[in-house]
C-alpha positions in Angstrom: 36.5 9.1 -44.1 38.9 7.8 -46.7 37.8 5.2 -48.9 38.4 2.0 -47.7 42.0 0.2 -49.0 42.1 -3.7 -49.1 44.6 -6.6 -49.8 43.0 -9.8 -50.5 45.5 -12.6 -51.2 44.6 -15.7 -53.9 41.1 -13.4 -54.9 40.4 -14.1 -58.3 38.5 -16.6 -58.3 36.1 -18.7 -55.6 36.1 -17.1 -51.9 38.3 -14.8 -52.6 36.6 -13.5 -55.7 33.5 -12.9 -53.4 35.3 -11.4 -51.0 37.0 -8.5 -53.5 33.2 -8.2 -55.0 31.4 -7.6 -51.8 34.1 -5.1 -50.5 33.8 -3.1 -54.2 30.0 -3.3 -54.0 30.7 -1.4 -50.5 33.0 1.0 -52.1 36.2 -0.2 -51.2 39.5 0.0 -53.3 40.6 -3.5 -53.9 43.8 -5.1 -55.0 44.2 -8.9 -55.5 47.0 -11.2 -55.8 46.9 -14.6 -57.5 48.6 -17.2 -59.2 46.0 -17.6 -61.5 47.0 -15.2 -64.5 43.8 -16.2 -66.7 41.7 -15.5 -63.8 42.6 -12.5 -62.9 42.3 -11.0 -66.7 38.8 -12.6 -66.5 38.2 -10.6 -63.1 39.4 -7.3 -64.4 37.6 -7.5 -67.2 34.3 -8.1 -65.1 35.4 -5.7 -62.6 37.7 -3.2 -64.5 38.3 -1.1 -61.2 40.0 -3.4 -59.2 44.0 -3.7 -59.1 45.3 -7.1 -59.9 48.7 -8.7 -60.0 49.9 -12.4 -60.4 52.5 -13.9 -58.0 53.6 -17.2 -56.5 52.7 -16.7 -52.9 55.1 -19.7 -51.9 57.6 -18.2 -53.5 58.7 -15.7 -50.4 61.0 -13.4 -52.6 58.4 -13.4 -55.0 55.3 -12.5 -52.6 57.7 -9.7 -51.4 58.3 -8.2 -54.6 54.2 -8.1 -55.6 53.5 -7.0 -52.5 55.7 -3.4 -53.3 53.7 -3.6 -56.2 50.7 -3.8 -54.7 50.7 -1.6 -51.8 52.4 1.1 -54.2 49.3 0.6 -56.1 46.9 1.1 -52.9 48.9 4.5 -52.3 50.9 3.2 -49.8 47.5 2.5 -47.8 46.0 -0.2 -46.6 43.3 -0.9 -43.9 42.3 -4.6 -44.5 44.4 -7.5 -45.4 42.2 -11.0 -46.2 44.5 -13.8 -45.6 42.9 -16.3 -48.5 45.4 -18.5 -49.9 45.1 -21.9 -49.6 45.7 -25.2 -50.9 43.7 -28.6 -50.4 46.8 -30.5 -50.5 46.7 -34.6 -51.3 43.6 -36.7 -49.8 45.4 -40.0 -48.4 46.1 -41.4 -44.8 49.2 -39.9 -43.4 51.3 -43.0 -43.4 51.2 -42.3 -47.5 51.5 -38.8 -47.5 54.9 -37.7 -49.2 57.1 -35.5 -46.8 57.4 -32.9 -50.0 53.7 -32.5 -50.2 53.2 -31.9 -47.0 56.1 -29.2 -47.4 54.1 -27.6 -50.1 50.8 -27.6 -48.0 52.8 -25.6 -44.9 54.7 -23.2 -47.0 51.8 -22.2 -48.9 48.6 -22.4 -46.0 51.0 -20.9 -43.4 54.6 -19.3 -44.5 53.1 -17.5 -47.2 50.3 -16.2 -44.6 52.9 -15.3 -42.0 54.8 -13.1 -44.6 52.4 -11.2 -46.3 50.7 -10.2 -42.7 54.5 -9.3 -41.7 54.8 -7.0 -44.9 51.7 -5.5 -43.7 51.3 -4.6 -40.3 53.6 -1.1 -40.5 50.5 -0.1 -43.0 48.1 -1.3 -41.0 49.5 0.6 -37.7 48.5 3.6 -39.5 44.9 3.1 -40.6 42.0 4.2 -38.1 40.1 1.2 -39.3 42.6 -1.8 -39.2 41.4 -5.2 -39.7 43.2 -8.7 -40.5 40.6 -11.9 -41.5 42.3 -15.0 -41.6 40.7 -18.1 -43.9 40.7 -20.6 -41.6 38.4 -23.9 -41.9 35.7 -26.3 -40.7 39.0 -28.3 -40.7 40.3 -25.9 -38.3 37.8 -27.0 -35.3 37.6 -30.8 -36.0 40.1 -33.5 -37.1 39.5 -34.4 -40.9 41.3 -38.3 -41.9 42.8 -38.1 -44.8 43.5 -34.7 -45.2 45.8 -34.2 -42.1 48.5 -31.7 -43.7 45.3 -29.2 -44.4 43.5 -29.8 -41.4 46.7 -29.2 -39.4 47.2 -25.9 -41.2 43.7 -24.6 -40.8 44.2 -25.3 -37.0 47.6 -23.2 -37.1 45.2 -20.4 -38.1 43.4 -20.0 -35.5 46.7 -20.2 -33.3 48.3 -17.3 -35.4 44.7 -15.3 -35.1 44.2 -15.4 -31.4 48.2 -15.1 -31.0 48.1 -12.0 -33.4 45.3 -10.0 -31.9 46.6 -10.1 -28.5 49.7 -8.5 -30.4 48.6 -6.2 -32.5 45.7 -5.0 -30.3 47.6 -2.3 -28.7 47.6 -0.8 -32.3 44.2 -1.2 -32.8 44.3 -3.4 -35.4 41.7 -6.7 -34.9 42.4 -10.1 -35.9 39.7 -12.5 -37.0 39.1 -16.2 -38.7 36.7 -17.2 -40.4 35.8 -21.0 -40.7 34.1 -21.9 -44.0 32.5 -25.4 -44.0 31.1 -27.0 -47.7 31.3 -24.3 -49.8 29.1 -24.3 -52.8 32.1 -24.3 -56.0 34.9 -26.2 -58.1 37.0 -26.5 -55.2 35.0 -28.3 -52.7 33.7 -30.2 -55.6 37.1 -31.3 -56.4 37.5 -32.2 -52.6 34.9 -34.7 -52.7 36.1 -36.0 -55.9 39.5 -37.4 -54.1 37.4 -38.4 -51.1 35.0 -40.6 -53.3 38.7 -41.7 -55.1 39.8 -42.9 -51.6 36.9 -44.1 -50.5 35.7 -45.7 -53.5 32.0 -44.2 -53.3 30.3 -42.3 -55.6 30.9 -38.3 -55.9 26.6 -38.3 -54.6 27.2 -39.8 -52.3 30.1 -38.0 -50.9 28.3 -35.0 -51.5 25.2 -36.2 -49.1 27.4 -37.2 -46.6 29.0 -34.0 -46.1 25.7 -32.2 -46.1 24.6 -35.2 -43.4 26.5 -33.4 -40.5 25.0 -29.8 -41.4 21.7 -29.0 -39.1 21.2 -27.0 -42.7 21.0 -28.9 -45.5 22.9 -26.8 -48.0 26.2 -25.9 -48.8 27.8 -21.9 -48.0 27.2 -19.5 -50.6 30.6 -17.4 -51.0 28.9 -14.3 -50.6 27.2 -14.7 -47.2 31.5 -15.3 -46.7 32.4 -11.9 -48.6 29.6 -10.1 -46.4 31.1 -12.1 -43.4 34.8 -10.8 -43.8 33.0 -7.1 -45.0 31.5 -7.0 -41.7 34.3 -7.9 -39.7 36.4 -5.4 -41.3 33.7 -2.5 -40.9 32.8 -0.2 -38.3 30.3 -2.4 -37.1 32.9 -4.9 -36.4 35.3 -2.8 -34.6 35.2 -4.2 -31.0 35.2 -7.9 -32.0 39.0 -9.4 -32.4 40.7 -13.0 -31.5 37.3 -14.7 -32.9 37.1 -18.0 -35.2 33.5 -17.8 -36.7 31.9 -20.9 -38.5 29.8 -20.4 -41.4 29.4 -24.0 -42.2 25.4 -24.6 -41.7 26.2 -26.0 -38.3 28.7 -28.7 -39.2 29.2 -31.2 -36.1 31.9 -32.9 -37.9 34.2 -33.4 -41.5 35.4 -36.4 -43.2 
């Protein structure tokens, strides 16, 4: 077998970052794509191997233009795209929430998803070994006050996963989610920074409540997601398509 060829969008640094490592540690030929020019230098020069280029994936024309880039790079191959970019958007009650930002959080969470996975199904209809893993959300199977424009993208995931694998599955090409709970980093820290702004609690206490609706009393490690997405997109994964899969430490509820 060829070696593997992945796409993994926003992966230089946090999820994403794990993501590309786990799939190099297995081998894999990786390419990333991220705003984040700084972090992706810092990547390369941890992981010299992997391909890396900088875009603005709400910029359509933009994401267009790296991804000829990209898959040019890959060899014109690809068997696994990991659909990672994301934004937390604002934390307010939606009565506040400005019509422009929740704009930003759509065309970035979901039009920039749906047009990179358009660019790269003809690839993907070619591999033996296609695989699509969406990064959907704890926020994606429970409501979340406060933080409805990225709730109501996470739950647009898991419509566009199920929808897509019944598509694509006479190709042979599987679609998956994955639904990451509190994940142990800077971003989730910043989450519970604006909840303990709106709420007017402390950041601790923040942090213990969103631990309180865990059976496990510790937040995700982004590896155990990296081996999660690896797995899906591995032989061993090959019959198992249309899922949304928590790793969240059984959360019961967010917000």
């Amino acid at each position: 077998m060829r070696q593997q060829k992945v796409l993994i969008s926003a992966g230089a640094s946090g999820i994403g970052k794990a993501i590309a490592e786990i799939f190099l540690k297995h081998g894999a030929k990786v390419c990333i794509i991220d705003i984040n020019q700084q972090a992706l230098d810092a990547f390369q020069q941890e992981q010299p191997e992997i391909l890396a280029f900088s875009a603005d994936l709400s910029n359509l024309d933009d994401l267009a233009r790296v991804f000829q880039n990209a898959i040019q790079a890959l060899g014109n191959e690809l068997d696994v795209l990991i659909n990672n970019t994301g934004v937390s958007g604002p934390t307010m009650p939606m009565h506040e929430l400005d019509i422009q930002e929740w704009n930003k959080v759509i065309q970035i969470n979901l039009n920039s998803t749906f047009r990179l996975t358009q660019l790269v199904i003809p690839y993907l209809q070619q591999s033996e070994n296609a695989a699509i893993v969406n990064m959907s959300s704890a926020a994606g199977r429970f409501g979340y006050p406060n933080r409805i424009a990225y709730s109501t993208t996470k739950w647009g995931l898991v419509g566009f996963t199920k929808t897509l694998a019944m598509e694509l599955g006479k190709f042979n090409i599987r679609v998956n989610a994955i639904a990451p709970g509190a994940v142990d980093g800077p971003r989730f820290q910043g989450v519970l920074a604006q909840r303990a702004a709106v709420s007017g609690r402390t950041l601790q206490e923040e942090t213990m409540d969103a631990l309180a609706v865990q059976s496990l009393k510790y937040m995700v490690n982004p590896q155990h997601i990296g081996e999660l997405a690896y797995f899906l997109a591995s032989e061993a994964g090959r019959s198992i398509s249309g899922q949304l899969i928590p790793i969240d430490g059984d959360t019961q509820n967010v917000g």
